[in-house]
VEXSE-960291 format. One record per residue: y, z, x of N, C-alpha, C in turn. Coordinates in steps of 0.2 Angstrom, whole numbers, padded with zeros to 4 digits, always signed. Example, Ala and Ser with C-alpha at 12.3 -4.5 7.8 and 13.67 -1.06 7.14 Angstrom:
2
-0028+0039+0066-0022+0039+0062-0016+0039+0066;-0011+0035+0064-0005+0036+0068+0000+0039+0064;
END
This chain:
392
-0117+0117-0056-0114+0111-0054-0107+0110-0058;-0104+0110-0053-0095+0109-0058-0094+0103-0062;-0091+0103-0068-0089+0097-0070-0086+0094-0069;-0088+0088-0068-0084+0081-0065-0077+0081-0067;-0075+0082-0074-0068+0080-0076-0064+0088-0072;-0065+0093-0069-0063+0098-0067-0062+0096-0059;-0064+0090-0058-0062+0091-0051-0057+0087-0048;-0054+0087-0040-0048+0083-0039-0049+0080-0033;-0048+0075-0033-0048+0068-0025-0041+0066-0024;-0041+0069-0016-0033+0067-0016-0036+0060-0014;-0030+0051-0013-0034+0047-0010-0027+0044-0009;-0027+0044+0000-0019+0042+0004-0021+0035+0007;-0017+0030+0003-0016+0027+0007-0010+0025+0013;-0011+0026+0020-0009+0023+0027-0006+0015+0027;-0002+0014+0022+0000+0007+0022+0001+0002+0027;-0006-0002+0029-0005-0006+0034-0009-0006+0040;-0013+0002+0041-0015+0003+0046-0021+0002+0045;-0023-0005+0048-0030-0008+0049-0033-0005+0055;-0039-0007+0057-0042-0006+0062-0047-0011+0066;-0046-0016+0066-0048-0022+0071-0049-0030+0062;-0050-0031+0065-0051-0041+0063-0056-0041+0059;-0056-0042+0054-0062-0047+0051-0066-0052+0051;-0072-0053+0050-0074-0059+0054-0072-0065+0052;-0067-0066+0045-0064-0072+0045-0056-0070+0044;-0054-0069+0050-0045-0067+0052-0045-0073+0055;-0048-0076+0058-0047-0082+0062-0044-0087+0056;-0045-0087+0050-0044-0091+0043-0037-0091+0043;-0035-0085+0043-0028-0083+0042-0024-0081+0048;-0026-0085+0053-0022-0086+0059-0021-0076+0061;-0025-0073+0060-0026-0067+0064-0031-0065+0072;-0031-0070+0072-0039-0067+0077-0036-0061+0083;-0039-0056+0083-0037-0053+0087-0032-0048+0085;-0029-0049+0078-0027-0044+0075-0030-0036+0079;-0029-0031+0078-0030-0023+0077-0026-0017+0077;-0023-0018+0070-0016-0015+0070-0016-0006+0074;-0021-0001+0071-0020+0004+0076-0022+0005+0081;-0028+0001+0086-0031-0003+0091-0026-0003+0096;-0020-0008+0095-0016-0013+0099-0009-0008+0100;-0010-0002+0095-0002+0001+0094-0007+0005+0101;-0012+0008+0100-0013+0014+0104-0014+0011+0111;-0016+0005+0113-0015+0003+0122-0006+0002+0122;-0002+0000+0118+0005-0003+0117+0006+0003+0121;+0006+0009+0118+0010+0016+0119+0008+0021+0125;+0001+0018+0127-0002+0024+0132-0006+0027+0128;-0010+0026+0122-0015+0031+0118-0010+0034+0112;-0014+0035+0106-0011+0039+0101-0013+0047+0101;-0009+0052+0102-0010+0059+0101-0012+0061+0093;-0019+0060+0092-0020+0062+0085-0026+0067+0081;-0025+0071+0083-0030+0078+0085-0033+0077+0078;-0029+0078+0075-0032+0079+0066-0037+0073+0062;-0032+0067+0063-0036+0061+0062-0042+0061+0064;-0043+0064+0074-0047+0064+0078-0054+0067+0077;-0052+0072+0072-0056+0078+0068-0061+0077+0062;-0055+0073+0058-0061+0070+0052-0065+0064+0053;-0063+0060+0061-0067+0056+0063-0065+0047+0064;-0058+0050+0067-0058+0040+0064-0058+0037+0072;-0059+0043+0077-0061+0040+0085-0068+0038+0084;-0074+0039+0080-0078+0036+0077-0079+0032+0074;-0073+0028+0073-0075+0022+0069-0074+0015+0075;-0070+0018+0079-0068+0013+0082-0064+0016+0088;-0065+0014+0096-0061+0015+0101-0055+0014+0102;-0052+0020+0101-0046+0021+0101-0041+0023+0106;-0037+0021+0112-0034+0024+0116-0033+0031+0114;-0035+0036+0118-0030+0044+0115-0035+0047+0112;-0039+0045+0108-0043+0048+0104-0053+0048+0106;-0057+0052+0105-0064+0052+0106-0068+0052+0102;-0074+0049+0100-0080+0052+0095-0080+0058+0097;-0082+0062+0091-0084+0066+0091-0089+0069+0086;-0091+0075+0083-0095+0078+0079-0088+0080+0073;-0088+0076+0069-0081+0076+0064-0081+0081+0060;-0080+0084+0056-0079+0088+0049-0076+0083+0045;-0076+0077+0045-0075+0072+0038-0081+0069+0040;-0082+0064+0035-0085+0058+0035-0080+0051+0037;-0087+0046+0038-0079+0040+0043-0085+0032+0041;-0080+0030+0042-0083+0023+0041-0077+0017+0041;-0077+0010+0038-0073+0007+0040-0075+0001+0032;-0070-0002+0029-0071-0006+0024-0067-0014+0024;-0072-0017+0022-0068-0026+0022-0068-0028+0015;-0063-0033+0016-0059-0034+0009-0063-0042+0008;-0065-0041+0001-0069-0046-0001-0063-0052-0005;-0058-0048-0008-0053-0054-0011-0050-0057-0006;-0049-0061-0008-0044-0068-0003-0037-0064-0003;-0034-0066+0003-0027-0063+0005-0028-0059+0009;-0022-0055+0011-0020-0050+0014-0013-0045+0014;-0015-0043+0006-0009-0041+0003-0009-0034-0001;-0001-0030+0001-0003-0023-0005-0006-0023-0008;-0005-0028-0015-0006-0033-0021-0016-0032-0021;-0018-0036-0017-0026-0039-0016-0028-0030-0014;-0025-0029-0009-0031-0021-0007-0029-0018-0013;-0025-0016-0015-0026-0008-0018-0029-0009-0026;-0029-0017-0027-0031-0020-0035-0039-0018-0031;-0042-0021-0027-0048-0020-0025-0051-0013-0026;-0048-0008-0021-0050-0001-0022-0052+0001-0029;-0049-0001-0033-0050+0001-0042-0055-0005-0046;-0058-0009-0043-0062-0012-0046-0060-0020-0047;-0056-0024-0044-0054-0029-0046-0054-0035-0040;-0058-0039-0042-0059-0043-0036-0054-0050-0035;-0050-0054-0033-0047-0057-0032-0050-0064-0028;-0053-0070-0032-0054-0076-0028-0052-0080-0025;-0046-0081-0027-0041-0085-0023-0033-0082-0021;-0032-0083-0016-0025-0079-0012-0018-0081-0019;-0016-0076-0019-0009-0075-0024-0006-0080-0019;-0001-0081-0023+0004-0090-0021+0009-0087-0016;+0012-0090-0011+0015-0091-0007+0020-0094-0006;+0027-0094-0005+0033-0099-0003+0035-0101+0002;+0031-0103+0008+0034-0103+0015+0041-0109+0015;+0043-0112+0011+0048-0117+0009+0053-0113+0003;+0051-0109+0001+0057-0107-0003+0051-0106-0013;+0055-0106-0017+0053-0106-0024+0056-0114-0026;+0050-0119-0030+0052-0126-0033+0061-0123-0037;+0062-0132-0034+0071-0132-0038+0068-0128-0046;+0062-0133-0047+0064-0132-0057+0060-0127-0057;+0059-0122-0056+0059-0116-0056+0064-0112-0055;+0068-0111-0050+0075-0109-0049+0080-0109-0052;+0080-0115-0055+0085-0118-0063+0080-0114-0066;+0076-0114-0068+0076-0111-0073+0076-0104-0075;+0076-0102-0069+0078-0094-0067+0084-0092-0070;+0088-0097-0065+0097-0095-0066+0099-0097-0073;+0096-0104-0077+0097-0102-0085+0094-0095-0090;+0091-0092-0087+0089-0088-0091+0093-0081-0088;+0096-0080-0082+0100-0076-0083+0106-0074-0081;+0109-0080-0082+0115-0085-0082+0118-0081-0077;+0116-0083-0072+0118-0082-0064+0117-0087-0061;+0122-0091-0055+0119-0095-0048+0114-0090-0044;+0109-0093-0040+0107-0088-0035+0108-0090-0029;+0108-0086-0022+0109-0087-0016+0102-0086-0011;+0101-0090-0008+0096-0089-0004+0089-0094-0005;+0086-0090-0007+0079-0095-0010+0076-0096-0002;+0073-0092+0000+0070-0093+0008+0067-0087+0009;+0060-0088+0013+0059-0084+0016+0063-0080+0021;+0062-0073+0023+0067-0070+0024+0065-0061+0028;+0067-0058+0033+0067-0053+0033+0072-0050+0026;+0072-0044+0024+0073-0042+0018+0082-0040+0022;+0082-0034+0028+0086-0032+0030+0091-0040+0034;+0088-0041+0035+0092-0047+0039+0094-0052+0033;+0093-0054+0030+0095-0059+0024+0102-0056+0019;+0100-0049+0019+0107-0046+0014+0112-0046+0019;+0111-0045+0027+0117-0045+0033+0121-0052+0031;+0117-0058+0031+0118-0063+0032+0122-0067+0026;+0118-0065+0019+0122-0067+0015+0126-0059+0007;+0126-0052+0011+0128-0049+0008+0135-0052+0004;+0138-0053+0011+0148-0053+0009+0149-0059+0006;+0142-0064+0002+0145-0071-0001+0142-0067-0008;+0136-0064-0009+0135-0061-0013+0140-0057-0016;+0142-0052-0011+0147-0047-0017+0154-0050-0018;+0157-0058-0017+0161-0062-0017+0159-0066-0025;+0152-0067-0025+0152-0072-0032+0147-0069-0037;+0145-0064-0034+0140-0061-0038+0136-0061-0041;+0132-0066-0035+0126-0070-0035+0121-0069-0033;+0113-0066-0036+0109-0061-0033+0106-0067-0028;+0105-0063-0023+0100-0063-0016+0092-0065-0018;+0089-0071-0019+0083-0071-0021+0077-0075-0014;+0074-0070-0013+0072-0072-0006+0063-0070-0007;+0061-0072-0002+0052-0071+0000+0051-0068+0003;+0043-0070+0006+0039-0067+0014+0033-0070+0014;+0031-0069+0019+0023-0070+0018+0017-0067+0012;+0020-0063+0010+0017-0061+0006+0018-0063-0001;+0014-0063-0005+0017-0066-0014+0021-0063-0017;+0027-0061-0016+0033-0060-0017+0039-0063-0019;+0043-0061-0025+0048-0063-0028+0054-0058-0029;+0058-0060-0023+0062-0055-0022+0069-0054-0024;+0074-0049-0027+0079-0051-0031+0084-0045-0025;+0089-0047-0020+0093-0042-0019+0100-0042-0024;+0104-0036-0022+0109-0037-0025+0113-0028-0023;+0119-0031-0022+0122-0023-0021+0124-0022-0028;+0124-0015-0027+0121-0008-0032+0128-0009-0037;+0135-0008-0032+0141-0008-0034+0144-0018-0038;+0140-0024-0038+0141-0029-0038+0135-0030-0045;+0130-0029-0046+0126-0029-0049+0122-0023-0049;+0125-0017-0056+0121-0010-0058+0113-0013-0059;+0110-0007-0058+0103-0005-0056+0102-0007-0062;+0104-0008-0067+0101-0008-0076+0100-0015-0076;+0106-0019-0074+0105-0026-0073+0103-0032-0069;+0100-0026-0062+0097-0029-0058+0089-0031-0061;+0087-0025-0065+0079-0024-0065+0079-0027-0072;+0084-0030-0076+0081-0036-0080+0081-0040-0080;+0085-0044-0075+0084-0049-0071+0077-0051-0066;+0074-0045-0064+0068-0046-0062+0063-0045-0067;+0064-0044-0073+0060-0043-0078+0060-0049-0079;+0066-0052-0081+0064-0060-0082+0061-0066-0078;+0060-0062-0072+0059-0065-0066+0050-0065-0067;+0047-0060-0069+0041-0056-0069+0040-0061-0075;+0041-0062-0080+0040-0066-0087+0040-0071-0086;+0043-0077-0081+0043-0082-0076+0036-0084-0073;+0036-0081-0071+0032-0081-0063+0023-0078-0066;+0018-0083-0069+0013-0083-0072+0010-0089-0068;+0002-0092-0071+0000-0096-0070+0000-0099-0062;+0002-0104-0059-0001-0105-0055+0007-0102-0050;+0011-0099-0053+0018-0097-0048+0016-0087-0052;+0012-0085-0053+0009-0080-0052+0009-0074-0046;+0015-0075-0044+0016-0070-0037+0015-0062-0041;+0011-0060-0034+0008-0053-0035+0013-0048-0038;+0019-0048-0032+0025-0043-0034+0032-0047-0038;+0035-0044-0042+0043-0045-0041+0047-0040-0040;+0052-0039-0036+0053-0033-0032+0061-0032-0032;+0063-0028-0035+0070-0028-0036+0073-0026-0028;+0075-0027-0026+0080-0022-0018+0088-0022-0019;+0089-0017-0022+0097-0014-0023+0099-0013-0015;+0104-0017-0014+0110-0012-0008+0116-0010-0008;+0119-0007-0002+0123-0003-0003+0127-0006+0002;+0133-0002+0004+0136-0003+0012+0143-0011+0010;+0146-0011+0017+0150-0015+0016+0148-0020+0022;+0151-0024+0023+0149-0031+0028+0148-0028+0033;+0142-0030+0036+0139-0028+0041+0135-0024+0043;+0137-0018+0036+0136-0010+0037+0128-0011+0030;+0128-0016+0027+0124-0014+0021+0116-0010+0023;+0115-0008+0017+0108-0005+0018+0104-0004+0010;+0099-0005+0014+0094-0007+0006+0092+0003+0003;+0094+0002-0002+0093+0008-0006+0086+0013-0006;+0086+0017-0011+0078+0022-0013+0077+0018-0020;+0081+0012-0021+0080+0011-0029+0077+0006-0030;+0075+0004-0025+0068-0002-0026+0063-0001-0033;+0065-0005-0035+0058-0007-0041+0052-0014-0040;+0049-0011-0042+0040-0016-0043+0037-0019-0048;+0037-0026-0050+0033-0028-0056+0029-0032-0055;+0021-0028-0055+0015-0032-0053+0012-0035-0058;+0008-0039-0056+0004-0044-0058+0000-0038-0062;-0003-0040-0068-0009-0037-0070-0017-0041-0070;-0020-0037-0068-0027-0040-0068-0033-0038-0071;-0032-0034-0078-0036-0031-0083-0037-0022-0080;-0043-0020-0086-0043-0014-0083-0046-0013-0076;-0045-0005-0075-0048-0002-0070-0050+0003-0068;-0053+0006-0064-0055+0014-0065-0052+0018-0065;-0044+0018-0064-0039+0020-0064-0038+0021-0073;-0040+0015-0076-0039+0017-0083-0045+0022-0088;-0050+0019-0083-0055+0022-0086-0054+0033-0086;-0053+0034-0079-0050+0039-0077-0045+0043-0083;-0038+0039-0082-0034+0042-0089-0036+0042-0096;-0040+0038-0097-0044+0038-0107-0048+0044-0105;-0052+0046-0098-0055+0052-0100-0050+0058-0098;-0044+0058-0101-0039+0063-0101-0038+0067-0094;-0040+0064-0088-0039+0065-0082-0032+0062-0079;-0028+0066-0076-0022+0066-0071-0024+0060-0068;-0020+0055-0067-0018+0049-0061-0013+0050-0059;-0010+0053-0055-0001+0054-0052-0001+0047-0046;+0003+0045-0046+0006+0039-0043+0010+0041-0038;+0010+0041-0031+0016+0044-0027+0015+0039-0021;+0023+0039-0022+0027+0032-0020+0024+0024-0024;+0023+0019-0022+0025+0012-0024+0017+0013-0031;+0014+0018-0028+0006+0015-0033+0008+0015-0041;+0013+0019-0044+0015+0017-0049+0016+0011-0050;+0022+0005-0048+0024+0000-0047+0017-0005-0045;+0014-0004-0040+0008-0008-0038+0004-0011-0046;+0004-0005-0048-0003-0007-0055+0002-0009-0061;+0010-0008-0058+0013-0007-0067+0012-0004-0070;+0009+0002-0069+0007+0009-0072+0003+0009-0075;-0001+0003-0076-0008+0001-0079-0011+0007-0076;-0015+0012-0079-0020+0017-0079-0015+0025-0076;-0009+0024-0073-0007+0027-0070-0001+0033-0074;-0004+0041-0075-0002+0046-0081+0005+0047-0079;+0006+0046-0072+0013+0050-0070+0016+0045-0062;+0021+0042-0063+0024+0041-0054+0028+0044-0053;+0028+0047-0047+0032+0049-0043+0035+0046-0036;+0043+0045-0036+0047+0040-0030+0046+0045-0026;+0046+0041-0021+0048+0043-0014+0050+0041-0009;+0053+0043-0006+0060+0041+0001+0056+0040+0008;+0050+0037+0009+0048+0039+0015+0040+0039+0016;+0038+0041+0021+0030+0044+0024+0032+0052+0022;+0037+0055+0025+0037+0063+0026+0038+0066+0018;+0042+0061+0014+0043+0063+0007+0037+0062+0005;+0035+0057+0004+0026+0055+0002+0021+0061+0003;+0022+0064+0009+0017+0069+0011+0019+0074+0006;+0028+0078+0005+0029+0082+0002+0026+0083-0005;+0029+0076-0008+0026+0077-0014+0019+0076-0017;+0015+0073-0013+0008+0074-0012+0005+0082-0012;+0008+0086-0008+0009+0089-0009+0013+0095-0013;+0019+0094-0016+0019+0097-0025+0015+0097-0030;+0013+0089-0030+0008+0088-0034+0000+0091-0031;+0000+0093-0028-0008+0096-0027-0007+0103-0029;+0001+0107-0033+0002+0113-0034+0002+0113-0041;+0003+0105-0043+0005+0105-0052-0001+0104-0053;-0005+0100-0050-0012+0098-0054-0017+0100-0052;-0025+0103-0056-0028+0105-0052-0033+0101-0052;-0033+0093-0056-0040+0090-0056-0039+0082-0058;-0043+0077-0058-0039+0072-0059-0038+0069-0053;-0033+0063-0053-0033+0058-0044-0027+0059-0043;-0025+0061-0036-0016+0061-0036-0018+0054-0030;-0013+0049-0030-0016+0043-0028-0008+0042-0023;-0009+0042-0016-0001+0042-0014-0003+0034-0009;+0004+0031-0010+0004+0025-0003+0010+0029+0002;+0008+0028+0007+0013+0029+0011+0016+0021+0016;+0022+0020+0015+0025+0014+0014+0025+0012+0021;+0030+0019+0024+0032+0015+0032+0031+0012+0038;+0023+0016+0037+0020+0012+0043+0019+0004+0043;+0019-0001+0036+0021-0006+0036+0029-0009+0037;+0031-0004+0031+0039-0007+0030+0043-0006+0036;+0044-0001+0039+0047-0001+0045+0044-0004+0052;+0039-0004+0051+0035-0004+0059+0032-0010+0060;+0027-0012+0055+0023-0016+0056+0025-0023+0056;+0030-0023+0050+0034-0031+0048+0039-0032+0054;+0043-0027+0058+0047-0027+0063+0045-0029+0069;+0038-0028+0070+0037-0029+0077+0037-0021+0081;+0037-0016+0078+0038-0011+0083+0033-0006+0085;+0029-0006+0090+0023-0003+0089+0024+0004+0093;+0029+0006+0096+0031+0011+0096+0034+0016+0089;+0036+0014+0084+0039+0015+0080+0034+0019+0075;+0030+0012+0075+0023+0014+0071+0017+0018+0074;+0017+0022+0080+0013+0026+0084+0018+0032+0081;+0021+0032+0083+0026+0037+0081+0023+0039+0074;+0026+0037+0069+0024+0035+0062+0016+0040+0061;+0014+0035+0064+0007+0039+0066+0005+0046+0067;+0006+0045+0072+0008+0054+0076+0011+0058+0069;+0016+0058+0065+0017+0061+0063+0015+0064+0057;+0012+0057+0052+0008+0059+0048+0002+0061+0048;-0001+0060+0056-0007+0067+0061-0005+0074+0060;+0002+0074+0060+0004+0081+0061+0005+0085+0055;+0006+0082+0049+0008+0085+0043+0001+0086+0040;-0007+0083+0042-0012+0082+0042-0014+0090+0038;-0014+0094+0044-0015+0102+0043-0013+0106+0036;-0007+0103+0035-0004+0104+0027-0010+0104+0021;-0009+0097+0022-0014+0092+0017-0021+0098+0015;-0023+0098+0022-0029+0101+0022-0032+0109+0019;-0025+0113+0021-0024+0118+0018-0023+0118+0012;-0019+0113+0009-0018+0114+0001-0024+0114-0002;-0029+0111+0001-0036+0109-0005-0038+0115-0007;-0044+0114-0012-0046+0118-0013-0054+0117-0012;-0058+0122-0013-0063+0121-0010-0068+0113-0013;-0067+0111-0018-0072+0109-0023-0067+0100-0023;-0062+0099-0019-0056+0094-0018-0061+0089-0012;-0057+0084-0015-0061+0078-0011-0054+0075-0007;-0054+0075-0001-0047+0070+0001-0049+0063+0004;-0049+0057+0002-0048+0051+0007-0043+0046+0009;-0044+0044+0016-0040+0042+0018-0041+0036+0021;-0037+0030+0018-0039+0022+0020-0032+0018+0020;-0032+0013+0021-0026+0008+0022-0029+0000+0019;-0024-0002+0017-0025-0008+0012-0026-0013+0015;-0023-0015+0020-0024-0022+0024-0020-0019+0033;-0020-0024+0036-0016-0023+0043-0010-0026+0045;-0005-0023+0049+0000-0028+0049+0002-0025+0059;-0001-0027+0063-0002-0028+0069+0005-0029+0072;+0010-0025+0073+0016-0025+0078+0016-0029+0085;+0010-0027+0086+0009-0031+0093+0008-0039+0094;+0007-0043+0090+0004-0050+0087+0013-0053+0087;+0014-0060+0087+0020-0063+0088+0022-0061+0080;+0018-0064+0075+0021-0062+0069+0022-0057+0065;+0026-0058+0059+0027-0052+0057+0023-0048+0049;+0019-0056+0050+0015-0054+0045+0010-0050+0042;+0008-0048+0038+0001-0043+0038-0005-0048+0040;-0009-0043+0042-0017-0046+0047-0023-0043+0042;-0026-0049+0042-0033-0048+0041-0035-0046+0042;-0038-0036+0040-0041-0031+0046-0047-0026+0041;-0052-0024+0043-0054-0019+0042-0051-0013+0041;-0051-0009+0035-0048-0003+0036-0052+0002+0036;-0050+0011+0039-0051+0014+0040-0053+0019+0035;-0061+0021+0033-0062+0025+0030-0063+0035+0031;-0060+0037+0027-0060+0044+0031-0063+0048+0024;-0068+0052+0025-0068+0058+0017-0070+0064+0020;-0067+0068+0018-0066+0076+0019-0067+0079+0014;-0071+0085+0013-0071+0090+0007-0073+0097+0010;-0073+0102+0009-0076+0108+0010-0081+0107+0010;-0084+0107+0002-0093+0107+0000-0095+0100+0001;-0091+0097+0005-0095+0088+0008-0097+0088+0014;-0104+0085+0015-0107+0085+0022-0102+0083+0026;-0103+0084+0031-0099+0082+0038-0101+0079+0041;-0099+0074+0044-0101+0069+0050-0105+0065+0048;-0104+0063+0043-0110+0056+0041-0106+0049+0041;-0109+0045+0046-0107+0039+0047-0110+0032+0041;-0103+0030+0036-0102+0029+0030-0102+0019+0032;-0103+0019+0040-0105+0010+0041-0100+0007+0037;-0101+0001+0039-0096-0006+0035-0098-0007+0027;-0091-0002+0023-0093-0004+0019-0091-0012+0015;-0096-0013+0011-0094-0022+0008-0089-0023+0004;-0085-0017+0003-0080-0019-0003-0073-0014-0001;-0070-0015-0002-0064-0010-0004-0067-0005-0011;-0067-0009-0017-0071-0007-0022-0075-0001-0021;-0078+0002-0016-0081+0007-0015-0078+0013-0016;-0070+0012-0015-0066+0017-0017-0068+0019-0025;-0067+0015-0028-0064+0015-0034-0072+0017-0039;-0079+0015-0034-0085+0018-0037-0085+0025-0037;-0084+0026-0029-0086+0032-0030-0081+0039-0033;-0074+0035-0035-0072+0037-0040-0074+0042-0046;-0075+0034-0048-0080+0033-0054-0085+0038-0054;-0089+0039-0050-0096+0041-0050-0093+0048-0049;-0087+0051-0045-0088+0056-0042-0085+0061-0052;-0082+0056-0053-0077+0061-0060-0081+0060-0065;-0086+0057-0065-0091+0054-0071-0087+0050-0077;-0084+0045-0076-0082+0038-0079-0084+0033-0079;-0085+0028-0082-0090+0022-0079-0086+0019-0074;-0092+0015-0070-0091+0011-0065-0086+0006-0065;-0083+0002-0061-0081-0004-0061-0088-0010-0058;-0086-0016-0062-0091-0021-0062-0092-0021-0054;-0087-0022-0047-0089-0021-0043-0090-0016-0037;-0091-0013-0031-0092-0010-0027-0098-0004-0030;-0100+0000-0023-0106+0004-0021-0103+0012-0021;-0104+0015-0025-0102+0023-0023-0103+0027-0018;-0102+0028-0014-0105+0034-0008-0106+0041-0009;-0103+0041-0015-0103+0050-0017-0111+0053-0013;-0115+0052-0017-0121+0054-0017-0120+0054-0008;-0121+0050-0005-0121+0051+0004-0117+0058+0005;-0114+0059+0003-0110+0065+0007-0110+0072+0004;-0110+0070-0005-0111+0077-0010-0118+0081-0006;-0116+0086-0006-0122+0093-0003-0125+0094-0010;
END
């Protein structure tokens, strides 16, 4: 039997791509949600052979797609924390349950919070609104790079968000100002993210940079940390460094994209032979999902289907890969919201049985057990391992 600390699990998160409604989506004005569901009738079916293969047209009827006899295992998981955010899923997968939904602005941030934002880092600010991100800097870029007044804006989601051009306010002085923003924003104004967005460009023309930074909420340890104290690789690729605040996390690595995400997922499966390389892939929400596009985000799809074969290739025989997505953000539904969805479970290995149906699991947290269980680290207090179902 190989040593646990000798082995490696790739584990990708598909940001956003649920797979039908929870049974309390109705709570959060989702009913009817189904974000990969609703993209594959929108489009005429999704072409996803590989997907197809590990088994996610078994989890769910899919336009384009069939059950079949998979060479992965498949199943589907619902999120026990309150909300429906980056923030609440991927804290879940590692052991951390969340009881009550992170705070919200649909009106903006209180004045006497605002003042005292702007005393502390002796700036006025512009904005104070929810807001599409790219639409907000069109709107008030040219007043912005006139008084040099950061962009402070929301969403639906627990977000505090600081814009500014790059050229008007350097990247050094952006991110301490979200730092003070992060030391702020505790207790009951406790927002999940604070999230730097640098631009570029000139009236009309601007454009939100690669230089986004994340400063999350921490929620104590996690298996993640457990993982790194037993001298095991956790590489970070795209936002999961930022997500945990690098709580547990040995190495981040940025990334420009879905297609970069795969590359460096891929570098990294050459630098590391063991230990967790842990990727988000962004686009499929940040582009597609918050837009409205559900042709954009089948696309998306499609292509991260297509780079699939790569992945598969790099393993090594004794390599564990999983594939799941944090919450839903449904294209097809009037708003731009994320939806309260089951996500998709997918696991693949060589020496891992195939084709076993891994049913509803009760936790996200299940991730993060069978982590646990699979690298021999302790447990997180909650979720169920599955390793043993599928280890030969």
């Amino acid at each position: 039997m190989a040593d646990p600390r000798s082995l490696r699990t790739i584990l990708i998160v598909l940001d956003s791509v649920g797979i039908g409604e929870l049974p309390d989506a109705p709570e959060y004005g989702d009913a009817g949600s189904n974000t990969i569901g609703n993209i594959a009738k929108a489009v005429g079916g999704l072409r996803i052979p590989n997907l197809e293969k590990l088994g996610i047209g078994n989890i769910y009827p899919i336009e384009g797609t069939k059950p079949l006899k998979a060479t992965g295992n498949y199943g589907k998981m619902q999120e026990t924390s309150a909300g429906k955010d980056t923030t609440n899923g991927h804290w879940e997968f590692v052991g951390v349950q969340l009881t009550r939904p992170l705070p919200t602005y649909p009106h903006g941030f209180p004045n006497d919070l605002i003042e005292e934002f702007e005393r502390r880092i002796g700036r006025k600010i512009l904005g104070n609104k929810p807001a599409s991100g790219t639409e907000i800097i069109n709107e008030l870029g040219g007043l912005h790079v006139k008084t040099g007044c950061p962009i402070v804006y929301t969403s639906a989601d627990s977000v505090f968000q600081v814009a500014a051009h790059e050229e008007v306010i350097p990247l050094d002085e952006l991110y301490r100002i979200c730092k003070i923003a992060r030391e702020m924003l505790t207790g009951e104004h406790g927002v999940g993210r604070v999230i730097a967005r640098p631009f570029i460009g000139s009236h009309g023309k601007y454009t939100r940079t690669g230089n986004r930074h994340d400063y999350s909420l921490h929620f104590g340890r996690t298996v993640l940390n457990e993982l790194a104290d037993a001298g095991l690789p956790v590489i970070g690729v795209g936002k999961i460094y930022d997500i945990y605040g690098g709580s547990g996390i040995t190495k981040g690595i940025h990334t420009e994209g879905n297609m970069d995400g795969v590359d460096k997922t891929l570098e990294a499966m050459q630098q590391y032979p063991n230990g967790l390389l842990f990727a988000n892939l962004v686009d499929f929400d940040m582009l597609y999902g918050h837009r409205n596009d559900p042709k954009g985000f089948a696309r998306a799809i499609e292509d991260f289907d297509a780079r699939l074969p790569e992945i598969l290739a790099s393993m090594r025989e004794d390599d564990m890969l999983m594939i799941t997505a944090d919450h839903g953000c449904d294209p097809t539904t009037p708003g731009t919201d994320h939806s309260r969805e089951y996500v998709p479970l997918l696991v693949y290995g060589r020496l891992l049985r195939q084709n076993v149906d891994l049913g509803i699991r009760n936790t996200f947290a299940d991730i993060g057990a069978t982590l646990a269980d699979r690298h021999g680290v302790p447990k997180p207090s909650i979720g169920e391992s599955f390793y043993s179902v599928i280890a030969r």
